[in-house]
N, C-alpha and C positions, 0 to 999 in steps of 0.2 A: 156718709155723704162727703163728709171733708176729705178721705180718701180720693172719693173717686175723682173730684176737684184737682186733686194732686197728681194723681194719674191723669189726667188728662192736661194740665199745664206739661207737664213732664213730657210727652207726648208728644202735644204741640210744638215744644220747644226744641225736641230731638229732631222733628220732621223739620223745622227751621231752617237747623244749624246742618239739615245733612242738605235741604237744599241750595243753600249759601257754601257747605264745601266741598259737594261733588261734582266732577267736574260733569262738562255736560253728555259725553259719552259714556259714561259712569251708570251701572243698572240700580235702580233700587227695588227694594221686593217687599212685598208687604202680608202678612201671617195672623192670625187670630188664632190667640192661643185658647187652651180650652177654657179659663176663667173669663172669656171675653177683651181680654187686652191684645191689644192691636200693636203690630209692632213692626216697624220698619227698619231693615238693614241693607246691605251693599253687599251680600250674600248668600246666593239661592241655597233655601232651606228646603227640607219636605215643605209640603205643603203651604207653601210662599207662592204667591204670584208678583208677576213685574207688574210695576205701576211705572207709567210713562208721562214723565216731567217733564214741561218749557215753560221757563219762568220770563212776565215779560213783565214790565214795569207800567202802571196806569197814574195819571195825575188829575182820574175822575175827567177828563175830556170825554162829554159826549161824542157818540160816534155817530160818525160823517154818512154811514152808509147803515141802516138800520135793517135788518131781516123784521119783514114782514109775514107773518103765519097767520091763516087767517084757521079756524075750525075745521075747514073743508080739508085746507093741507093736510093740517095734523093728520086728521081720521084717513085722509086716503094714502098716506104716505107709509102708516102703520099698517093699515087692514089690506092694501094691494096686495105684498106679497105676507102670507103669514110667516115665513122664515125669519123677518125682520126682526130683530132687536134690538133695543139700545136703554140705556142707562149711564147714569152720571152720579158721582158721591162726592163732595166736600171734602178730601181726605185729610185735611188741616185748614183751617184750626180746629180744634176738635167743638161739638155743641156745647154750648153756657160754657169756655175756656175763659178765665178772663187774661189779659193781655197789657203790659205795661209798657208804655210808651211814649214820654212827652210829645213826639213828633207825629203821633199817632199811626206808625209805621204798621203794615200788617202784610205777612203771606198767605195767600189766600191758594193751596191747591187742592185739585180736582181728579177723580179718575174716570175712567168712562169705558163701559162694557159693549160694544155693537156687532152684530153680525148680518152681513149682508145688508150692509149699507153702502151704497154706489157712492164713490166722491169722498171724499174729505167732510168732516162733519165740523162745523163751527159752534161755538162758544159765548152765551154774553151772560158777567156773572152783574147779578144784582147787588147792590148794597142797599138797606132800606129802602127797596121797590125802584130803585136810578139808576140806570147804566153806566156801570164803574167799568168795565173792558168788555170788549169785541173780540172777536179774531181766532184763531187756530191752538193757543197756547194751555197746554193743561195747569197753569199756573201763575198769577202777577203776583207784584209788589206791590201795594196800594204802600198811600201817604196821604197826610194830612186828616186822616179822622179821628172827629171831637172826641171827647170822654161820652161813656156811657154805653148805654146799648146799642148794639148793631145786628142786623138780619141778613144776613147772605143766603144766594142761591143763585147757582149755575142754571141755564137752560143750554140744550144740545139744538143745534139744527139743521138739518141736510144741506148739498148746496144748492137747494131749488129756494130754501127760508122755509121748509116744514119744519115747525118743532118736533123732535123724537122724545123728547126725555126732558125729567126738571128734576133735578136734586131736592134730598129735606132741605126746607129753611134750617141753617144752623144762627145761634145765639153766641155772639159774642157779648165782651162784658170790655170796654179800653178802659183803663185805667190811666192817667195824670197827675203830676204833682201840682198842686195845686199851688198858686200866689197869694191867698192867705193862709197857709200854712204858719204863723208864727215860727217855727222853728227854720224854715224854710228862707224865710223874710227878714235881710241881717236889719233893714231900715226899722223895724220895729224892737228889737234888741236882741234879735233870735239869732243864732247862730251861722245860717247858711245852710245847716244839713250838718255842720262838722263836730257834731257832741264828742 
């Protein structure tokens, strides 16, 4: 268990740091090796597909303009033509990853599978069931979430407001340092962190 823990911080953490240093015309490819680890690099393998990143930065602002999908949409947006597909996956942070960050910083990306879908397909990812971003971008920067649990999930939707697709709920875990920390806290005779 604590492995697999570790693998997936590791993970999450790689996918971070490649999407903070590639540039943005930069390919990334993504692979599932046979023991199931997932792995992202900057160059096409056998059996790698591209995953396609835009990182846009959210400060939890509801959106101005909300896609409305009512039941009807959905079912006839899918069932019209049967060639239709579409799909959406979380591809970081990975599920139950936990995540450290006083400022509560987090990348949140997404991939998304469609065929024969008319139009641009838009994006509103959830953070515990609230609309944390809107818009066209396979990926934000959130800020500002508390410590603890968090529940994310992407929904896809045409540009009429059909939803096509909704990602698994994935589980994060933020983690903070805390201000009663005694070691943490020089006011009580703790060091500051500087043992």
């Amino acid at each position: 268990m604590h492995r697999l823990v570790g693998k997936g911080i590791v993970v999450s953490m790689f996918v971070s740091l490649l999407l903070l240093a590639v540039p943005s015309d930069a390919q990334v490819y993504r692979k599932v090796l046979e023991d199931g680890t997932v792995v992202y690099t900057d160059q096409k393998e056998e059996g790698a597909e591209q995953v396609s990143l835009n990182v846009t930065t959210s400060e939890f602002a509801p959106p101005k303009d909300k896609f409305v999908a009512t039941d009807a949409d959905t079912d006839e947006a899918i069932d019209t033509d049967p060639q239709v597909s579409a799909s959406v996956e979380i591809v970081s942070p990975a599920h139950e990853a936990t995540v450290r960050d006083n400022e509560g910083r987090l990348i949140v990306a997404w991939a998304d599978r469609v065929r024969n879908v008319r139009g641009r397909v838009n994006y509103e990812l959830y953070v515990d069931g609230q609309v944390a971003y809107q818009g066209l971008a396979t990926g934000v920067s959130l800020e500002g979430l508390n410590r603890g649990e968090h529940r994310l999930q992407v929904r896809m939707y045409n540009e009429q407001g059909a939803e096509l697709a909704r990602s698994d709920t994935t589980v994060i875990y933020m983690h903070q340092a805390s201000i009663f920390n005694p070691a943490l806290n020089n006011n009580t005779g703790g060091t500051s962190g500087q043992n």
